[in-house]
N, C-alpha and C positions, 0 to 999 in steps of 0.2 A: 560500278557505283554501289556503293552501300547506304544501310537508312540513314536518313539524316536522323540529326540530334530530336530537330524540330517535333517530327512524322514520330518520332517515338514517344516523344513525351505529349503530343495529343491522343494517341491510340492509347497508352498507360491512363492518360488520365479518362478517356472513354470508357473504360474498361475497369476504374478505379471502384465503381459498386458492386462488381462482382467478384465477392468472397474468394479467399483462394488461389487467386491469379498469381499468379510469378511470371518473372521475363530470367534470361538469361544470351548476355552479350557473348555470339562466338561469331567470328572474323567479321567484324564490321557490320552482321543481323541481327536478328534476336527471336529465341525460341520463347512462344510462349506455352504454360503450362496453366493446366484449371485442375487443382486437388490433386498436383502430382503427375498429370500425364499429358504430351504434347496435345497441343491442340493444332499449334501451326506456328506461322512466324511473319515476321517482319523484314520483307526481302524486298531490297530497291524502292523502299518507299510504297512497297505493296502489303496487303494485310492477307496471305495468307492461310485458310486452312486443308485440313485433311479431307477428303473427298467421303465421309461415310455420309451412309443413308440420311439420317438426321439434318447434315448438313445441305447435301444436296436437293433436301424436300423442300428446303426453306428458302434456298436460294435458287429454284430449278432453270434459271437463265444464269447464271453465274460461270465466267470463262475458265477455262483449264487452264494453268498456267504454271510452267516452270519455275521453283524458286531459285534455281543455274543452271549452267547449263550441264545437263544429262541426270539431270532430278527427277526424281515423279512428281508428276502433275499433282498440283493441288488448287484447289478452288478459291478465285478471287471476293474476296468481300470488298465490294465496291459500295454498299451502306454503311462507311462509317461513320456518320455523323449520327447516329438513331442508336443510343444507350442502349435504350429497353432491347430492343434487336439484336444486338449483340450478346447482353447477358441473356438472353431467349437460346441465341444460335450456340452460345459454348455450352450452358446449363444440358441442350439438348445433344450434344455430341459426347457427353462424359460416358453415358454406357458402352458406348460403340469404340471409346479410344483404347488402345494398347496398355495393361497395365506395364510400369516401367522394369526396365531390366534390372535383376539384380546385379550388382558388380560383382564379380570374383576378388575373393579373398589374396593376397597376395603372401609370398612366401613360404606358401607351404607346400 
């Protein structure tokens, strides 16, 4: 099962006060990024992110959960109706995420 149209374009619009944000659609989910770097994703109708410190403090009941199967575990945001909350929990994971890879040059 993939995100519905729906689940995405309420989470986009939840998410639409905080600066920065991009989504991008690969096979029927959607990665999101804040300033450039993964935060998490949109998988089955699920919200999603990376298990660092940051997030985990704020959410410290928040379930493990596969985004498919033989993924690493990433932590469900089951708050999404709370704006402020959410632009809180991404603002607070940006030190802690992965800056992004650079791609290699090709052809040479």
């Amino acid at each position: 099962m993939a995100t519905s149209s729906g689940y995405f374009e309420y989470i986009k619009e939840q998410l639409s006060g905080t600066e920065d944000i991009s989504f991008r659609k690969m096979m029927g989910e959607y990665i999101i990024y804040y300033r450039g770097r993964i935060v998490g994703g949109l998988y089955d109708d699920r919200f999603l992110v990376k298990p660092v410190k940051a997030a985990s403090e704020m959410m410290p009941e928040a379930e493990l959960q596969e985004p498919y199967e033989g993924a690493r575990k990433m932590l469900l945001v089951d708050n999404v109706d709370d704006r402020e909350f959410l632009r809180e929990l991404i603002t607070a994971m940006y030190e802690e995420l992965p800056e992004p890879k650079k791609k290699a040059k090709k052809g040479r």
